[in-house]
C-alpha positions as CSV (number, residue, x, y, z in Angstrom):
1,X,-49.5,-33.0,-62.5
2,X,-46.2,-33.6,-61.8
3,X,-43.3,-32.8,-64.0
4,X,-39.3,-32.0,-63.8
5,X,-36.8,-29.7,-64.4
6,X,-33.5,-30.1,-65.7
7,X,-31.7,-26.9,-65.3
8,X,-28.2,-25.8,-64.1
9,X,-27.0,-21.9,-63.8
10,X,-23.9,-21.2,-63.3
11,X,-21.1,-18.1,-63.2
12,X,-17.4,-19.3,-63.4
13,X,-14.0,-19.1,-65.1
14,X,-13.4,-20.8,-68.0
15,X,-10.8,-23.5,-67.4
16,X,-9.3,-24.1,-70.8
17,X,-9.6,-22.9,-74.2
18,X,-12.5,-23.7,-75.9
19,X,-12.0,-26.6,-78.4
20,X,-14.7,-27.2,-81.7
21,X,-14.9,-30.6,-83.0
22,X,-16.9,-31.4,-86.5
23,X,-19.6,-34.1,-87.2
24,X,-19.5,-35.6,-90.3
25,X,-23.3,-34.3,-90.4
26,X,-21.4,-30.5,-90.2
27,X,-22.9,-30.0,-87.0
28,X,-20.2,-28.9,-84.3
29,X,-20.0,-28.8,-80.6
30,X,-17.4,-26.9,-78.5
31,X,-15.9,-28.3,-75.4
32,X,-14.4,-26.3,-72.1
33,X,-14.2,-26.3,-68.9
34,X,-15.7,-24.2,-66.4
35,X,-14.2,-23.2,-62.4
36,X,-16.8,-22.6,-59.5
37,X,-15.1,-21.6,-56.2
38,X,-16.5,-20.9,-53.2
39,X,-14.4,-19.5,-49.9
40,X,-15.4,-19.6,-45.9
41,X,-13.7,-18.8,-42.3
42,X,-13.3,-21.4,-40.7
43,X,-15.0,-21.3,-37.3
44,X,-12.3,-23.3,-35.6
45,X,-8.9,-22.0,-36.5
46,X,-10.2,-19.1,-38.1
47,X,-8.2,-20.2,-41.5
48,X,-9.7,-19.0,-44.6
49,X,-10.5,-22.0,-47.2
50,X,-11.9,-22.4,-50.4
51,X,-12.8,-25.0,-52.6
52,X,-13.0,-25.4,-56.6
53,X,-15.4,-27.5,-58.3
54,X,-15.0,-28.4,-62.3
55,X,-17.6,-28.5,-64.5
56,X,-17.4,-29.9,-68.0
57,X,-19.5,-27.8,-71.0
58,X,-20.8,-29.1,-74.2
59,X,-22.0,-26.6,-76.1
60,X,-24.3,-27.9,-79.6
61,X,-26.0,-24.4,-80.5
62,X,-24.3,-23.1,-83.5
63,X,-25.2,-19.8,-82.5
64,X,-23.6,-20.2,-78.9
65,X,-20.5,-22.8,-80.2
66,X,-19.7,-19.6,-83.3
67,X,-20.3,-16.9,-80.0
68,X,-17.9,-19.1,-78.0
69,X,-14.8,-19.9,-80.7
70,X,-14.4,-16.7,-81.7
71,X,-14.5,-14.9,-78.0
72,X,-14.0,-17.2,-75.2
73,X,-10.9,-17.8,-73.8
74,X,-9.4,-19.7,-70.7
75,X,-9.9,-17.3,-67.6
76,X,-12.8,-15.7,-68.8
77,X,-15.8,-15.3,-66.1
78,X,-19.0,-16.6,-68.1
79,X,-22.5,-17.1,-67.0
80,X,-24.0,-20.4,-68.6
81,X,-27.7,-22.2,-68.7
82,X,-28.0,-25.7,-69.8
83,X,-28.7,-29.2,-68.6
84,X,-27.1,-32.0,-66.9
85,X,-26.3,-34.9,-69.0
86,X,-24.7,-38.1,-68.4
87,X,-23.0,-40.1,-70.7
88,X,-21.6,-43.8,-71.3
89,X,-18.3,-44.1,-73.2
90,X,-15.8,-46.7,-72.6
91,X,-12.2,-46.2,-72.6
92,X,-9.5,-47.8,-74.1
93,X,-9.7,-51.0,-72.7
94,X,-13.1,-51.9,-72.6
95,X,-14.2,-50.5,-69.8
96,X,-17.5,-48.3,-69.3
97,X,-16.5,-45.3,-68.1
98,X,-19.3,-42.2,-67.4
99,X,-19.1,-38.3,-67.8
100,X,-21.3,-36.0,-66.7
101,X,-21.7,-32.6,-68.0
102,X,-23.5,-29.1,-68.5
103,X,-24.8,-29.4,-72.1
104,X,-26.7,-26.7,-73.9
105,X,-28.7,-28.4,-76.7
106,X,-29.0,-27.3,-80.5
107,X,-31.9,-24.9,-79.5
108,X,-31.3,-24.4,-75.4
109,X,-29.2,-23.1,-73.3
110,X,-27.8,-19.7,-73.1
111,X,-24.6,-18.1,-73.2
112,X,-23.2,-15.1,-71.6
113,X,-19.4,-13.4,-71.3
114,X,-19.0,-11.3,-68.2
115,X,-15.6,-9.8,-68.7
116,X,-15.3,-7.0,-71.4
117,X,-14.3,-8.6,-75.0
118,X,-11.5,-7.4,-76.2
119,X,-11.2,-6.6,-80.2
120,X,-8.2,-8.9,-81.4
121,X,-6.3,-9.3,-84.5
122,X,-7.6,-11.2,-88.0
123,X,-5.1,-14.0,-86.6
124,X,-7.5,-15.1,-83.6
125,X,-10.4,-15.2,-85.6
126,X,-11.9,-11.8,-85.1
127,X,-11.9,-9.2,-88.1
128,X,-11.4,-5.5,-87.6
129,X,-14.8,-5.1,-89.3
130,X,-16.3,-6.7,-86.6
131,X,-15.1,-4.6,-84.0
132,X,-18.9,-2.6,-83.9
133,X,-20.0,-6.3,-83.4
134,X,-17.9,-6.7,-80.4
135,X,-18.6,-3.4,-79.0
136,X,-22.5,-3.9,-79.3
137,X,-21.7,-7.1,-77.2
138,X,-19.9,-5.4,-74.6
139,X,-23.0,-3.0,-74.8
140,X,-21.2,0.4,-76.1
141,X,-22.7,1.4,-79.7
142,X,-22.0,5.1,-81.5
143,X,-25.4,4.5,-83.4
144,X,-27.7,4.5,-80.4
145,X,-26.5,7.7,-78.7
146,X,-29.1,9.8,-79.4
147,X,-32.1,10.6,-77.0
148,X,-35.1,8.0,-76.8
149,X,-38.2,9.4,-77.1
150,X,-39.8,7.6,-74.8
């Protein structure tokens, strides 16, 4: 039997802040950018060198795109799971122009923030109230200190 997978892991910094655009369905999807970077010697002149790559996101769970409004910021390191998608669009003279991008569909892909989430003020979206919320994410919680039994 043969089959495929379409899968693409990977662990960067996030290159911009996130940006939610609205269907007129309601759906949403959120668009960033994430940074990939990996460094050598070089065996020649013994220069270190590095190189970036850019990777596009489109995010349509409304799980993840909620998760990532409220909490992802440019610089962040994330791990992200979705699939590569390339689209046709043309551009503002008629010519077809193609993207291709890490998409995690309305029930795929998955979503994690590395760094430690900061609690921030009812201005950025993020409620004092919730501050058990975010420290559940950030795996601290005051309710689950007791000894497991087993």
């Amino acid at each position: 039997m043969a089959y495929s997978i379409n899968k693409v892991i990977l662990v960067g910094n996030v290159g911009n802040d996130p940006e939610v655009k609205t269907f007129q369905s309601g759906d949403k999807v959120i668009n960033f950018s994430v940074a990939t970077s990996e460094s050598w010697k070089d065996k020649e002149s013994g220069e270190q060198k590095s190189i970036t790559e850019w990777h596009k996101i489109a995010i349509f769970n409304n799980a993840l795109v909620e998760i990532a409004d409220k909490f992802i910021k440019k610089g962040m390191k994330i791990y992200i799971e979705g699939q590569l998608q390339t689209r046709k669009w043309q551009d503002s003279s008629g010519n077809d122009r193609f993207s291709t991008e890490i998409v995690l569909q309305k029930y795929r892909g998955e979503l994690v923030i590395l760094d430690k989430i900061e609690s921030r003020s009812t201005d950025n979206n993020v409620n004092i109230e919730n501050k058990s919320s975010i420290d559940a994410f950030n795996g601290k919680n005051s309710d689950l200190d007791d000894d497991i039994p087993f």
